[in-house]
Structure formats: C-alpha cells, structure tokens
C-alpha positions as YAML, in Angstrom:
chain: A
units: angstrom
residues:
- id: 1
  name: UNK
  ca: [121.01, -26.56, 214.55]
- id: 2
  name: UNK
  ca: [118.97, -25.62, 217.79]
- id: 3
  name: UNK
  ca: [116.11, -27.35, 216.51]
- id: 4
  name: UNK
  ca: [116.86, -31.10, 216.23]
- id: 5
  name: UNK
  ca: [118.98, -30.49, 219.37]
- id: 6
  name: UNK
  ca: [117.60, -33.94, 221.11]
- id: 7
  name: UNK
  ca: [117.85, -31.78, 224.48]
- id: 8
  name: UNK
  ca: [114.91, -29.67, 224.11]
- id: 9
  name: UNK
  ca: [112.58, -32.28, 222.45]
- id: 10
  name: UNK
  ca: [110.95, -32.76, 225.61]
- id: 11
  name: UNK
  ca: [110.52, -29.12, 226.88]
- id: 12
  name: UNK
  ca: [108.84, -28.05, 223.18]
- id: 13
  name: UNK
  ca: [106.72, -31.23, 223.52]
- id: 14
  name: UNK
  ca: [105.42, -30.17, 226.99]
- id: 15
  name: UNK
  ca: [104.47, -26.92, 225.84]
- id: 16
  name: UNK
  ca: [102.88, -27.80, 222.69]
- id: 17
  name: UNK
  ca: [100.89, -30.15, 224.44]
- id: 18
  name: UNK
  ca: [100.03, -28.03, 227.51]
- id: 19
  name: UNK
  ca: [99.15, -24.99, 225.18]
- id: 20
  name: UNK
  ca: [97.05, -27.67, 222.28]
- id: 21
  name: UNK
  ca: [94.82, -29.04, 225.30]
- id: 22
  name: UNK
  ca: [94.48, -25.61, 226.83]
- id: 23
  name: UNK
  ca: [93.04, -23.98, 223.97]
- id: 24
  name: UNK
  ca: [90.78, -27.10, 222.98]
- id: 25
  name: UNK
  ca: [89.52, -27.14, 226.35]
- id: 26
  name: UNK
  ca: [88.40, -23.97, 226.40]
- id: 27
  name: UNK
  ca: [86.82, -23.87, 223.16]
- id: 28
  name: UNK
  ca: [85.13, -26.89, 224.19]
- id: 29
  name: UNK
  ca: [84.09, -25.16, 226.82]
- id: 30
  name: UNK
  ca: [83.46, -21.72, 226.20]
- id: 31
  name: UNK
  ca: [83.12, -21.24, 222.50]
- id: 32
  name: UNK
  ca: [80.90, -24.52, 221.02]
- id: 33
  name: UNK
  ca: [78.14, -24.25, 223.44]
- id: 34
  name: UNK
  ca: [77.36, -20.56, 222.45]
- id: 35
  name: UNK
  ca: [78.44, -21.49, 218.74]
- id: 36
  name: UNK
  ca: [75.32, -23.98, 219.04]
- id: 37
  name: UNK
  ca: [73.65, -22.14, 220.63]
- id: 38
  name: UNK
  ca: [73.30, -19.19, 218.01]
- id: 39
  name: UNK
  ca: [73.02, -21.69, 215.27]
- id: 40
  name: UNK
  ca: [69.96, -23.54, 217.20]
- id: 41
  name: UNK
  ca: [68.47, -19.87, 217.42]
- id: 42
  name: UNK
  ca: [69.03, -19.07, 213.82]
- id: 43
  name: UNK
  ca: [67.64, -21.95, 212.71]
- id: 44
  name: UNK
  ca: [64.32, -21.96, 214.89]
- id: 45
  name: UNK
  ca: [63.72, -18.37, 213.04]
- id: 46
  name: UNK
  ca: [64.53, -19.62, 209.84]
- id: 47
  name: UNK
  ca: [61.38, -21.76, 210.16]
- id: 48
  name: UNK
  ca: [59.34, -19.48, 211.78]
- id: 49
  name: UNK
  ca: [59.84, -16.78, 208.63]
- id: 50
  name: UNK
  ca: [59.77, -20.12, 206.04]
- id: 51
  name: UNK
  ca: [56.32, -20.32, 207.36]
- id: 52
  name: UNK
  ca: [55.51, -16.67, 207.53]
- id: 53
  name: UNK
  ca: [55.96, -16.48, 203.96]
- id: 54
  name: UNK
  ca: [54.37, -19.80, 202.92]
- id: 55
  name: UNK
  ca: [50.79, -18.33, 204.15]
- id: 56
  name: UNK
  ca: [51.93, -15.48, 201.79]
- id: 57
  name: UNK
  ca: [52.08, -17.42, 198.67]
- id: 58
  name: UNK
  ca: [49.02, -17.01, 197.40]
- id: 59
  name: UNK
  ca: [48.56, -13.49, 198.39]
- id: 60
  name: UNK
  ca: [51.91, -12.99, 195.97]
- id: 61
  name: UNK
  ca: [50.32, -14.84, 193.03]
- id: 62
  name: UNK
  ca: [47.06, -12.52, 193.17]
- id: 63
  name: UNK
  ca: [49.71, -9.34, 193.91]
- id: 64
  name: UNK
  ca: [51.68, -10.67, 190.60]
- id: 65
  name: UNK
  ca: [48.48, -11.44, 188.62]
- id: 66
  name: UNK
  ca: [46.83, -8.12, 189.46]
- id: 67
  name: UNK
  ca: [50.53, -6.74, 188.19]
- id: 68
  name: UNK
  ca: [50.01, -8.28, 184.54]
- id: 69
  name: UNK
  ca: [46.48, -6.98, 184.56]
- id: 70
  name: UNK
  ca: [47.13, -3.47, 185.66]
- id: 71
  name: UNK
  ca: [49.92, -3.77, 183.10]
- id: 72
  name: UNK
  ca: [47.51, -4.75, 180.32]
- id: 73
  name: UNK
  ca: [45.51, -2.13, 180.82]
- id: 74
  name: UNK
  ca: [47.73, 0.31, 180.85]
- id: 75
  name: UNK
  ca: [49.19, -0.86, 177.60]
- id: 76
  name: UNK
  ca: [45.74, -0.42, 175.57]
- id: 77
  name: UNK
  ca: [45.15, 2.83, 177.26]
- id: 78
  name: UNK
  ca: [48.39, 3.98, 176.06]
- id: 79
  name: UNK
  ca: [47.94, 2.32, 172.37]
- id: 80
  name: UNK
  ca: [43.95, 3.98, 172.37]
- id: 81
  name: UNK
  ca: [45.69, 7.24, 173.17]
- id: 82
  name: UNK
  ca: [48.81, 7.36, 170.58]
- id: 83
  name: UNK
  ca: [46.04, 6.24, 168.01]
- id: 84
  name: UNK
  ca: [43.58, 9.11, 169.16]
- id: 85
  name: UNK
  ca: [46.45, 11.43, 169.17]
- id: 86
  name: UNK
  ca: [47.54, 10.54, 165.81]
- id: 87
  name: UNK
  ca: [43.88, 10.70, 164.01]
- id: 88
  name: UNK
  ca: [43.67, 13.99, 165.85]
- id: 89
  name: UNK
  ca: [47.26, 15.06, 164.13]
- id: 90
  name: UNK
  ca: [45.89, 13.70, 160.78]
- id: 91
  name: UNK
  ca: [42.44, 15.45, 160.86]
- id: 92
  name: UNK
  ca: [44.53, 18.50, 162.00]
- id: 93
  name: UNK
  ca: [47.14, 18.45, 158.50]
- id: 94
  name: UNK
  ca: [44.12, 17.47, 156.25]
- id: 95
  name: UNK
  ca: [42.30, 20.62, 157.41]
- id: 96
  name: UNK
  ca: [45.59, 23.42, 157.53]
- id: 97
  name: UNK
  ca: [46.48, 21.65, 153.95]
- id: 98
  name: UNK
  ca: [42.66, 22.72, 152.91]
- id: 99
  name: UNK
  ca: [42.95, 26.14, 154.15]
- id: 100
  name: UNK
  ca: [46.12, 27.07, 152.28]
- id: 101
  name: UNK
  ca: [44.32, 25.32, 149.41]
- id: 102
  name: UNK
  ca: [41.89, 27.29, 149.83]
- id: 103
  name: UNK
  ca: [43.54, 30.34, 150.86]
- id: 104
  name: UNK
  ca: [47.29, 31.02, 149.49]
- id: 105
  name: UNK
  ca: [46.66, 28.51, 146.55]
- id: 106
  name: UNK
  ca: [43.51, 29.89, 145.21]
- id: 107
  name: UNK
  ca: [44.35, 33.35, 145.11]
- id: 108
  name: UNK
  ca: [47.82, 32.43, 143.07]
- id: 109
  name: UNK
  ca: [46.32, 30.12, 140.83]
- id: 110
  name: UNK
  ca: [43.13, 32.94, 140.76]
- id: 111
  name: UNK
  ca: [46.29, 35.07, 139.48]
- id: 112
  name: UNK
  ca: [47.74, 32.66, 136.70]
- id: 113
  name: UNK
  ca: [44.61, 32.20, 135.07]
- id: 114
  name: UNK
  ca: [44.16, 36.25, 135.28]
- id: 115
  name: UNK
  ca: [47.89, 36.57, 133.62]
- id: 116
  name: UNK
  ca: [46.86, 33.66, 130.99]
- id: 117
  name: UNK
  ca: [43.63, 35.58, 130.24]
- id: 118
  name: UNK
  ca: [45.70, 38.89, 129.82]
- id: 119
  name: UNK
  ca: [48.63, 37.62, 127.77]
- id: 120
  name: UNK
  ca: [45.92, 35.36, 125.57]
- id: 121
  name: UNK
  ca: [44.29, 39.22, 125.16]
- id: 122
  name: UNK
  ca: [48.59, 40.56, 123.98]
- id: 123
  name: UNK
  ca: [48.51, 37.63, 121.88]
- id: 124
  name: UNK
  ca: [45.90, 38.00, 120.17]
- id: 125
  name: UNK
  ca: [46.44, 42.28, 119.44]
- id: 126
  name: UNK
  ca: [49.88, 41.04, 118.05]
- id: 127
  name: UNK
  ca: [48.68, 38.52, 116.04]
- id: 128
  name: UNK
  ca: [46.42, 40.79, 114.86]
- id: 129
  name: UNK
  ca: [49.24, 43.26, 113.90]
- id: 130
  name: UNK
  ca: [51.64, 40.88, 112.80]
- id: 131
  name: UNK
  ca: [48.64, 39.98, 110.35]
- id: 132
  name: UNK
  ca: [48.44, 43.19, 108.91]
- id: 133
  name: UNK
  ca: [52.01, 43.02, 107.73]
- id: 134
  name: UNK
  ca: [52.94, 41.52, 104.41]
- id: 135
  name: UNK
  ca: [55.98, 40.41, 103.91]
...
C-alpha cells in the first residue's frame, strides 16, 4: 500500500506542514484582524442602539397605555351603539306589529264578528222555523 510506504513519510510531512503554517499564517494575518475588527464595530453599535431605545422606554409605556385606552373606548362606543341599534330594532317591531294590529287584524276580526252577527241572525230564523214544526 502506497500509503504506509516509509519512503514518502517525509515528503507528505513537509507538505502538510508547509501548507498547515501557510494557511494559519495568513489567517493570522489577513483574516482575524478584520474578523475583530467587524465584531469591535458591531458591537460599539449594538450599544449605541441599546441606548437609543432605553431613552424610548417610557415613551413605549405611554404609546402602549394610550393603546388600552383608545381600545377601551372604542369598546363602549361599540357596545352604546349595538345597544342603540337594537332598542331602535325593538321600537321599530313593536310599532309594524301595532300597525298590522291595527290594520290587517282589525279589519279580519271587524269581519268575524260581522259573520258571527249574521249567522247568530240564520240561527235564529231557523230556530224559529224549526219551532214551528211539530213532530
């Protein structure tokens, strides 16, 4: 097998090594100081927004409180209105249920105690007939 051939342990090793300390040199050099760098930068404007927004705190409790309020508010409103709207639908079914009481109902019950009063009148010619009969 080539690769435990003792021969070319020492080539491989050269080459690993000179390869390994290349590339660690030049991300010693090159890539960690801009690495730093960005983090150092990202950091600094972490702070300066963590500070930004403490000054807002308070401004973000009256924002939230004036929320609830408005939301309140807008919650009797709505419950004054539905309430309003549904007297209004009431008062409107009381009064239509009048008018055909008035209207449709009177003139048919005006008409069954007409049709009592005229068959009472038949009634009373046929009892009168039937009374003249002797049996």
């Amino acid at each position: 097998m080539p690769q435990l051939d003792t021969v070319t342990f020492f080539s491989q090793l050269f080459w690993l090594m000179f390869f390994f300390f290349g590339f660690y040199g030049l991300v010693l050099d090159r890539v960690l100081p801009n690495l730093a760098q960005l983090l150092k930068v990202r950091m600094k404007k972490m702070t300066l927004q963590a500070q930004r927004m403490g000054s807002f705190g308070t401004e973000g409790t009256e924002t939230l409180r004036n929320y609830e309020a408005s939301v309140a508010n807008s919650r009797s409103d709505a419950r004054n209105l539905g309430s309003t709207g549904l007297n209004n639908a009431n008062a409107w079914v009381r009064s239509e249920v009048r008018a055909l009481q008035n209207g449709v109902f009177a003139k048919a019950t005006l008409s069954v105690y007409e049709n009592q009063s005229a068959f009472a009148a038949v009634e009373s010619t046929l009892r009168n007939n039937v009374s003249g009969i002797k049996l």
